[in-house]
C-alpha positions in Angstrom: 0.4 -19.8 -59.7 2.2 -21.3 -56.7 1.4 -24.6 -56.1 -1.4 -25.5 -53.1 0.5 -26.0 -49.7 -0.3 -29.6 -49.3 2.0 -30.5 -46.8 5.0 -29.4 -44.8 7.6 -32.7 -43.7 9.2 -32.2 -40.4 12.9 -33.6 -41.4 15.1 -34.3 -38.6 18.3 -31.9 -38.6 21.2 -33.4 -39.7 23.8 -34.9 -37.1 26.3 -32.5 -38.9 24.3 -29.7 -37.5 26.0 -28.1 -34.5 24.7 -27.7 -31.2 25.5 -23.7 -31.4 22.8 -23.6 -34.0 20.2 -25.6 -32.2 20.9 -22.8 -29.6 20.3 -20.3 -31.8 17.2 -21.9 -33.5 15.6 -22.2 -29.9 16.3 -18.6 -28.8 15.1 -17.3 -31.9 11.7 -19.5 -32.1 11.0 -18.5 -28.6 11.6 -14.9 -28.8 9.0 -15.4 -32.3 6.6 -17.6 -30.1 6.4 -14.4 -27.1 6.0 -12.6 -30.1 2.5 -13.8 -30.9 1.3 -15.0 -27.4 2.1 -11.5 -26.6 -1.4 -10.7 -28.0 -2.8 -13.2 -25.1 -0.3 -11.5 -22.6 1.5 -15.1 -22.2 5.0 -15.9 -22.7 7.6 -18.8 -22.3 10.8 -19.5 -20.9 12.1 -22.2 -21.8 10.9 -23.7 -25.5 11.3 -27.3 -24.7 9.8 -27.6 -21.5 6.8 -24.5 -21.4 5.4 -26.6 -24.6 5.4 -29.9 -22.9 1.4 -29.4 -21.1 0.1 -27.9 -24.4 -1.2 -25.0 -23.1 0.5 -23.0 -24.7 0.8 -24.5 -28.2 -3.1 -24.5 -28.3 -2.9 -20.8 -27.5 -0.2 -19.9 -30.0 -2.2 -21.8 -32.5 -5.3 -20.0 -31.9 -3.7 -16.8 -32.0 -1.9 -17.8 -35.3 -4.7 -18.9 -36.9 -7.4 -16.5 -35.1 -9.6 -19.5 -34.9 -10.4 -21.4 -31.5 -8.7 -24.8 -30.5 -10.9 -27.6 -28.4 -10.2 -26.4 -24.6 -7.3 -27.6 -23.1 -7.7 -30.6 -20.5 -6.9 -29.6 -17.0 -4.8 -31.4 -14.8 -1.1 -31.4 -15.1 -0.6 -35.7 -15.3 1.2 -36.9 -18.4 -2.0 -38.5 -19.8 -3.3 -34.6 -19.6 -0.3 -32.8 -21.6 -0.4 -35.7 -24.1 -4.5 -34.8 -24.6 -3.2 -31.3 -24.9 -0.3 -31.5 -27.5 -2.6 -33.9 -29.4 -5.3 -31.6 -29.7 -2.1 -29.2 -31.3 -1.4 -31.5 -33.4 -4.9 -32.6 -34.9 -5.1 -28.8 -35.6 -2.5 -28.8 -37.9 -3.0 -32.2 -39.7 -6.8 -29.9 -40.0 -4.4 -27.6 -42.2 -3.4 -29.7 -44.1 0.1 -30.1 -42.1 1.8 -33.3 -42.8 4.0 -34.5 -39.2 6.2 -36.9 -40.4 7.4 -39.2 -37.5 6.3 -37.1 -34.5 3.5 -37.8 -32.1 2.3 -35.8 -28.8 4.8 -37.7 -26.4 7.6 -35.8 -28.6 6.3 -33.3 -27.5 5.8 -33.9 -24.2 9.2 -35.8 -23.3 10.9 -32.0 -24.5 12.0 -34.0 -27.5 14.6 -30.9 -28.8 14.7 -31.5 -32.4 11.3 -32.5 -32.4 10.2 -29.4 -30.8 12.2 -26.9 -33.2 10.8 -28.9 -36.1 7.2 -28.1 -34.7 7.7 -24.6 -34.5 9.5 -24.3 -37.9 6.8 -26.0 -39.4 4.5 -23.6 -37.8 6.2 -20.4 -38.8 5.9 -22.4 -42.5 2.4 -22.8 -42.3 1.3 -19.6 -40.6 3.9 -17.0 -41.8 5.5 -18.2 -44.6 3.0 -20.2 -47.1 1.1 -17.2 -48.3 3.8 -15.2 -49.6 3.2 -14.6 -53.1 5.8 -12.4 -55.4 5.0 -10.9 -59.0 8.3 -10.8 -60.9 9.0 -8.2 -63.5 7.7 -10.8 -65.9 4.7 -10.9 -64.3 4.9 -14.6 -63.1 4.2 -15.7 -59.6 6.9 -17.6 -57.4 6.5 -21.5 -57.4 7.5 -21.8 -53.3 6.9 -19.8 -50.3 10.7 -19.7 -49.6 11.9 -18.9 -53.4 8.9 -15.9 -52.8 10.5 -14.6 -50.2 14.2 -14.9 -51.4 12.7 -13.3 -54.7 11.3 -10.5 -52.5 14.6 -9.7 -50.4 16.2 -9.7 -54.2 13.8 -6.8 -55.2 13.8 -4.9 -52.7 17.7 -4.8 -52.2 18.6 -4.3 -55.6 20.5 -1.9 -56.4 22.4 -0.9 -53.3 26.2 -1.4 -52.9 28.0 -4.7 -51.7 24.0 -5.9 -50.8 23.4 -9.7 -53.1 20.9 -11.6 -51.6 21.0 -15.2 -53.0 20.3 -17.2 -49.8 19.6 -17.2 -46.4 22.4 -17.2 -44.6 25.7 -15.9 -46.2 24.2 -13.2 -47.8 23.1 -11.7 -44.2 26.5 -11.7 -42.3 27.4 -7.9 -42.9 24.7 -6.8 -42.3 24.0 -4.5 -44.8 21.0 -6.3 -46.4 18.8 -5.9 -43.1 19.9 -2.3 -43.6 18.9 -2.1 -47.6 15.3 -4.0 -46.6 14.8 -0.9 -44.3 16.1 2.0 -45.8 14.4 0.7 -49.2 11.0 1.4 -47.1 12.0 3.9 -44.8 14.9 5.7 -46.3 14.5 8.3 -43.3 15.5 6.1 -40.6 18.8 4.8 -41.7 22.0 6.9 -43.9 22.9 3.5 -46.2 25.7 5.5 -47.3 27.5 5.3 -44.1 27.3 2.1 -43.6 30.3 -0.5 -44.3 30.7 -3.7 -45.6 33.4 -4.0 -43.1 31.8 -3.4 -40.0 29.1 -6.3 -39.5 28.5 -6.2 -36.4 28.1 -2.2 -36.4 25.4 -3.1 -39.3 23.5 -5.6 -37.6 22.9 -3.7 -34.5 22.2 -0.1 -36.3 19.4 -2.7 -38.4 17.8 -4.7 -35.3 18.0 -1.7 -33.2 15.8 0.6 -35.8 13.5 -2.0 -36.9 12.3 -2.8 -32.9 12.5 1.0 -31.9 11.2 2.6 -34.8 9.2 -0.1 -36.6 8.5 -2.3 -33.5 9.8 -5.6 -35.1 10.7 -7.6 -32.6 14.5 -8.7 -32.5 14.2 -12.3 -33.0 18.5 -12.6 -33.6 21.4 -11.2 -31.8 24.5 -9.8 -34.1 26.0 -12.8 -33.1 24.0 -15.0 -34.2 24.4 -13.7 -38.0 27.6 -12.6 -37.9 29.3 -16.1 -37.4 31.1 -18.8 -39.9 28.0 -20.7 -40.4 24.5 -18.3 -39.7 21.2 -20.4 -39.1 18.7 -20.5 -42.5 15.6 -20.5 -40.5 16.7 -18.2 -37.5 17.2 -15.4 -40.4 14.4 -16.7 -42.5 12.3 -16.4 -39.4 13.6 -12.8 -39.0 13.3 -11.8 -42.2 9.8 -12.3 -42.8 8.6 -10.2 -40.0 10.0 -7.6 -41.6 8.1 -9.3 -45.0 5.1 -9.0 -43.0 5.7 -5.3 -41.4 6.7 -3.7 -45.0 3.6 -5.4 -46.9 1.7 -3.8 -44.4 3.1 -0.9 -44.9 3.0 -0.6 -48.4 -1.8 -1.2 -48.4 -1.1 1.4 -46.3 0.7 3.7 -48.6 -1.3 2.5 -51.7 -4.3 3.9 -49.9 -3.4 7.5 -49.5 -5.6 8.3 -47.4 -5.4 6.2 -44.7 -1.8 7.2 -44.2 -2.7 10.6 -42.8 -5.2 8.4 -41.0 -2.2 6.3 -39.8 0.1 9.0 -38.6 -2.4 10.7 -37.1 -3.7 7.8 -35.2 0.5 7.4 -34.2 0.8 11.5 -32.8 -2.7 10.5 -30.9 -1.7 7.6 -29.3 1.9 9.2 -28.3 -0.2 12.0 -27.1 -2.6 9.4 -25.1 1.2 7.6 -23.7 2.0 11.2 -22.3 -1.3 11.9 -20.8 -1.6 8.5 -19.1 2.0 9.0 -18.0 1.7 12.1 -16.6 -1.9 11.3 -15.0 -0.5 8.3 -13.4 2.5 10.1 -11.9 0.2 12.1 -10.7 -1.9 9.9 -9.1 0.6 7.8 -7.2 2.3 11.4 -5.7 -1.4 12.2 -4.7 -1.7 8.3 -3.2 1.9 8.5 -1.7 1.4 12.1 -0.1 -2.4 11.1 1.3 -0.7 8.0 2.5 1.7 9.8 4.4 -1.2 12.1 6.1 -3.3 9.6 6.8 -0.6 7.2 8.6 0.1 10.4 11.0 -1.1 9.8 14.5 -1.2 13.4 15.4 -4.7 14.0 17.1 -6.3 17.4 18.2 -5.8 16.9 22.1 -9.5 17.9 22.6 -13.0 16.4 22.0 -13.8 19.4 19.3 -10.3 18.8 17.6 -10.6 14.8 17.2 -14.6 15.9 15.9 -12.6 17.9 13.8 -10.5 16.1 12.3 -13.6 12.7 11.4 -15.2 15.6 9.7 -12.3 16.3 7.3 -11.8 12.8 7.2 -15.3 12.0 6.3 -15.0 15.2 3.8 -11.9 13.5 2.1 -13.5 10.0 1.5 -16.8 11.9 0.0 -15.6 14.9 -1.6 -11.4 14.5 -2.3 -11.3 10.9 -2.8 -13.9 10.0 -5.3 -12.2 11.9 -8.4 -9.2 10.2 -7.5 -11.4 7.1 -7.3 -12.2 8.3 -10.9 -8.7 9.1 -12.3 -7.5 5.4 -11.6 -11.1 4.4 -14.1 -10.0 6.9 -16.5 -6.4 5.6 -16.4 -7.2 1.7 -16.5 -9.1 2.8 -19.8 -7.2 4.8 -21.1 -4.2 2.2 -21.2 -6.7 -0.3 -22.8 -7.2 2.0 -24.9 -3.2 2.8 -25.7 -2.5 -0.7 -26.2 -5.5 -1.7 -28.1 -5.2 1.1 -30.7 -1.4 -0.1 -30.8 -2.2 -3.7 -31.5 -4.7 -2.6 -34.0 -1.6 -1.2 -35.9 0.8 -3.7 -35.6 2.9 -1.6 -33.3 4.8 -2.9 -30.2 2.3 -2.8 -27.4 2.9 0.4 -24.8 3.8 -1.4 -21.5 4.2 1.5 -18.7 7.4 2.2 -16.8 8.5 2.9 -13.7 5.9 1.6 -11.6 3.2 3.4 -13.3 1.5 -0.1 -14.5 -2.5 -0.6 -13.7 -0.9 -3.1 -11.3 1.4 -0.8 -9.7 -1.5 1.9 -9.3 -4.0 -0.7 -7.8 -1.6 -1.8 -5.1 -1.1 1.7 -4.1 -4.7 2.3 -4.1 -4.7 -0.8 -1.9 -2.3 1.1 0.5 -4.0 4.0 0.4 -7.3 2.3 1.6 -5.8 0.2 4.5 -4.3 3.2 5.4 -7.6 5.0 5.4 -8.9 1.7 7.0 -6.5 2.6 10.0 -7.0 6.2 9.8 -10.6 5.8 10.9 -10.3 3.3 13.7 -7.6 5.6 14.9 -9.3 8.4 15.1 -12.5 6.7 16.7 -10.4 5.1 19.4 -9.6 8.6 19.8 -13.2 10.1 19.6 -14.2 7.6 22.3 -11.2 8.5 24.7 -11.4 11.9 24.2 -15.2 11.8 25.2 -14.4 9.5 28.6 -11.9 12.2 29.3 -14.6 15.0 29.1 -17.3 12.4 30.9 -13.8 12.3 33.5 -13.5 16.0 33.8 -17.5 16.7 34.0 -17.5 13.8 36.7 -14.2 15.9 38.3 -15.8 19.7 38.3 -19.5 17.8 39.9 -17.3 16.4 42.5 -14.7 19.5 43.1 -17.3 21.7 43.4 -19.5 19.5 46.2 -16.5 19.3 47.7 -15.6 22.9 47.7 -19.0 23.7 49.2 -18.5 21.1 52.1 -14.8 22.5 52.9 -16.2 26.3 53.2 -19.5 25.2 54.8 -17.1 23.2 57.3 -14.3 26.0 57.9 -17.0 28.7 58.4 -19.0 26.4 60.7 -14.9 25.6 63.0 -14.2 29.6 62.9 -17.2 30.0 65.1 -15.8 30.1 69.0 -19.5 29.4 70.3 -18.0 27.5 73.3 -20.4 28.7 75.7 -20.0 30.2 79.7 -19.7 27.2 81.8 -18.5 23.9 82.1 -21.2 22.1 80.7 -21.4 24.3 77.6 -17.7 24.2 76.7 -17.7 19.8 77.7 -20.5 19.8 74.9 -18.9 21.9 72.6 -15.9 19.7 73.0 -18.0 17.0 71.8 -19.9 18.9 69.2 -15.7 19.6 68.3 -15.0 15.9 68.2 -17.8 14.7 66.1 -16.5 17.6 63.1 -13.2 15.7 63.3 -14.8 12.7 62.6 -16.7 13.5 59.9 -13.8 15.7 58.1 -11.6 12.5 58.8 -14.0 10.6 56.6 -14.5 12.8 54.2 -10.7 12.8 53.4 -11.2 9.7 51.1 -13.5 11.7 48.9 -11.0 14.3 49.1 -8.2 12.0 47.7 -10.7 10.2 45.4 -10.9 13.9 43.6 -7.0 14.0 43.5 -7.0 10.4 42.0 -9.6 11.8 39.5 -7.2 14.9 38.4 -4.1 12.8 38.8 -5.8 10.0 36.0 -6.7 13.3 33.8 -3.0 14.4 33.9 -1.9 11.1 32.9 -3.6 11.0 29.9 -2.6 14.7 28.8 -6.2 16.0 29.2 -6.4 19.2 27.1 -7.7 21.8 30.0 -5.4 20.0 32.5 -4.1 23.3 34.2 -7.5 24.2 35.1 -7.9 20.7 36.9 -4.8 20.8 38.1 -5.7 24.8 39.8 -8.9 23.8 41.2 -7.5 20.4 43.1 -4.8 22.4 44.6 -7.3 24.8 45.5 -9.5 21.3 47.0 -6.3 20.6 49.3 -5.7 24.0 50.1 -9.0 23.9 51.6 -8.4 20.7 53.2 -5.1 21.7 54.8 -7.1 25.0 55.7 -9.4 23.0 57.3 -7.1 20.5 59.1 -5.5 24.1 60.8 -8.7 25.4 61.9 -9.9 22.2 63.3 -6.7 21.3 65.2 -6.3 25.4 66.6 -10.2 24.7 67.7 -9.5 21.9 69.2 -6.3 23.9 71.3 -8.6 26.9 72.1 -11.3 24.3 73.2 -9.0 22.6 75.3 -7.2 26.0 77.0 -11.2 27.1 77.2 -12.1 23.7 79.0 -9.4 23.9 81.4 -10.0 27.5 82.5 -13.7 26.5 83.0 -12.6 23.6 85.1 -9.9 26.3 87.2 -12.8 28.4 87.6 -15.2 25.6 88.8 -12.5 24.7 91.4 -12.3 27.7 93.1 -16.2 28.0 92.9 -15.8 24.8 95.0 -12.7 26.5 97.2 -15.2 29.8 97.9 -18.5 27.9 98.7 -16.0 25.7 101.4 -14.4 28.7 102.6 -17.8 30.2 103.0 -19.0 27.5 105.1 -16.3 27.2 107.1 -16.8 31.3 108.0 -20.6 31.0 108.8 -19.5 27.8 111.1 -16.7 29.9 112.8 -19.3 32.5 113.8 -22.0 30.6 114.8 -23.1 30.6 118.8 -23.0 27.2 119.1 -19.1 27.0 118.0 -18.3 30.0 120.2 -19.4 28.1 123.9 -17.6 24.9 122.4 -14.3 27.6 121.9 -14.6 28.6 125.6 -15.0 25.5 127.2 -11.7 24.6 125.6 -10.1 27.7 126.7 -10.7 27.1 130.4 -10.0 23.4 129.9 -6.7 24.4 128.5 -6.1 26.7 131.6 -6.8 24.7 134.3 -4.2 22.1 132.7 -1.6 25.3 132.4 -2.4 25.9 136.4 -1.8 22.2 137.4 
């Protein structure tokens, strides 16, 4: 049996150790940490520095261990991250974790040697302790590590220029990622074209399959195997993810099954990745296009059109948009769905592309409803303009036709030449004249008032405006008309006056001459004529 794992001694690297390989070391631990807080949808950047709060150590320890950690402190001080990393760190003394000359301010001060040594330990603890090989002999491993080497043996023996013996040499070409996966899935990869010759070829063709096809994450770069000295725990990092993903594999093909089970559940969930694919591009064209439609400003120019148009706007938010409304649930669920059945088998989790995350869809649908949001106040600012234009034009027609009746009443009443047969009649009729020219001279501000009114319903494009525009020309029409018949009234009127005023003069010039007669003749006159007559002869005789 293998020994209990009693304790795991963080040793310092050696100063022989190059810096290259501390790079490599920190790459590959943080690609392995994402890995797992992956499952918590958290990731780091940076491996010294995203550690230092212990946030996220706490959560990569919970997730490791599937068991839950005190809470974190909040606060961001020093005196809170060192609470936090301690509370890491008490965990895995709990598991029986020996750390040998560390301590939370390590941790915190981004201590880099330190911090690698942490997360090897980690990956020894959670990932690599377990590991338990029968040999053909039937004996178990003494160490986790020989267990694993032992395993890489097995499973590689046999194939052509592959001799596994350690963990770091015996990885350079290549080929032995390439046996590991072929050995388990001889239908992803042709061994037998592979070359011993062409590392880097090998390495790529191997990392490239197992995250693609087997969705093991590629913790290593060619590079980083393919060089003079490779890292031991980089690969042996590596190497048991695929330790991990093939024992899986194999429970799965002991129990027969479950394999159709397994496949199944794969075509299913590829068939779930289309559907939510396609029903999201669908949905965001739908979004997009309604966006488009209901950002347009293009308004029935009439009360009945704008009412119109709010009742197909009210029909769309109760009748077109709720499915919609419906399809984004369905999708949001779907996806949960998708990625939860994918988790469940240890399969790299379906992240949507091209803008067709839960995310993406959301802010559209966000769009869509400040969009609608607009739409309505738009179209109510409309409503209520359209309906003061009507109020306008109903206020417009009551005026017109008042002052249509007044124009015909007045230029029937000025075609009349009732002047009369005298003097008198015609001076009062001259008066009665002069008193309609007053009034139609005030009335011409409610004549212009109506022109104002058709002129403010032109300016803002009033629907039935040639109508309003007809009957005020035919308003002024009437005016003018009536201007023409007042002014030729007032000529005749005046030509009628004076001729009554000739006729009263010579009236006057007969009744004088008439007098003058009946004095001529009269006796009286006559002796006064012949005492001037002899008067005037007796002067002629002297």
């Amino acid at each position: 049996m293998v020994a209990p794992f009693q304790s795991i001694l963080i040793k310092l690297p050696s100063p022989n150790h190059t810096d290259e390989r501390e790079v490599v070391q920190k790459k590959t631990f943080t690609k392995w940490v994402n890995s797992h807080l992956a499952r918590v949808s958290c990731r780091i950047t940076d491996l010294y520095k995203d550690l230092r709060d212990g946030r996220m150590l706490i959560k990569l320890l919970e997730v490791l261990s599937g068991e839950m950690l005190p809470k974190p402190t909040k606060g961001k001080m020093r005196i809170h991250c060192l609470e936090n990393v301690d509370k890491a760190l008490q965990f895995l003394k709990e598991q029986r974790v020996h750390l040998e000359n560390m301590g939370s301010h390590d941790i915190v001060d981004g201590n880099h040697r330190l911090v690698l040594g942490l997360i090897w330990t980690i990956i020894l603890r959670f990932q690599i302790q377990d590991i338990v090989v029968q040999t053909q002999e039937g004996r178990e491993t003494r160490s986790a590590k020989d267990a694993l080497l032992l395993w890489c043996q097995m499973k590689t023996a046999g194939y052509p220029h592959v001799n596994v013996t350690n963990f770091t040499s015996s990885w350079k070409d290549g080929l032995a990622f390439n046996a590991l996966i072929h050995k388990h899935r001889p239908d992803l990869i042709d061994f037998d074209k592979l070359k011993d010759s062409n590392a880097r070829h090998n390495l790529e063709r191997a990392f490239d399959v197992a995250e693609r096809q087997l969705g093991i994450i590629p913790l290593l770069d060619p590079e980083d195997v393919f060089t003079e000295n490779p890292d031991e725990k980089s690969i042996i990092t590596y190497v048991v993810a695929f330790y991990h993903y093939f024992s899986k594999m194999k429970v799965l093909a002991v129990e027969g099954k479950r394999v159709g089970k397994v496949i199944d559940h794969a075509i299913e969930t590829e068939k779930m990745i289309e559907k939510y694919s396609g029903l999201a591009s669908d949905l965001l064209t739908w979004i997009e296009q309604t966006i488009t439609v209901l950002n347009s400003r293009k308004f029935a120019n009439s009360l009945t059109g704008v009412q119109q148009q709010l009742q197909a706007f009210s029909t769309y938010r109760t009748v077109e948009k709720p499915p919609k409304f419906q399809e984004k649930g369905n999708l949001e669920v779907l996806l949960f769905t998708i990625q939860s059945r994918m988790r469940a088998n240890n399969q790299k989790v379906y992240t949507p592309h091209d803008g067709k995350l839960v995310s993406d869809i959301n802010r559209a649908w966000e769009s869509l409803e400040e969009a609608e949001y607009r739409r309505e106040l738009a179209l109510r600012e409309e409503l209520i303009r359209q309906e003061k234009l009507e109020q306008l034009a109903r206020r417009f027609d009551r005026k017109a036709a008042m002052r249509e009746t007044w124009l015909n009443e007045n230029q029937r009443l000025v075609a009349q030449d009732n002047f009369g047969y005298d003097l008198a009649a015609v001076e009062a009729a001259k008066k009665k004249h002069e008193a309609i020219e007053t009034d139609t001279a005030a009335y011409e501000e409610r004549v212009r008032a109506l022109e104002d009114l058709a002129q403010e319903l032109e300016r803002e494009n009033y629907h039935d405006q040639k109508r309003i525009t007809a009957r005020k020309d035919n308003v002024l029409r009437l005016w003018n008309y009536l201007q023409e018949l007042l002014q030729s009234r007032r000529q005749r009127l005046e030509k009628t006056l004076a001729l009554q005023k000739l006729f009263q003069d010579m009236l006057h010039s007969i009744d004088w001459m008439d007098e003058i007669k009946a004095h001529l003749l009269s006796a009286e006159f006559g002796k006064k004529w012949r005492l001037h007559e002899i008067t005037l002869g007796a002067l002629v005789l002297h």
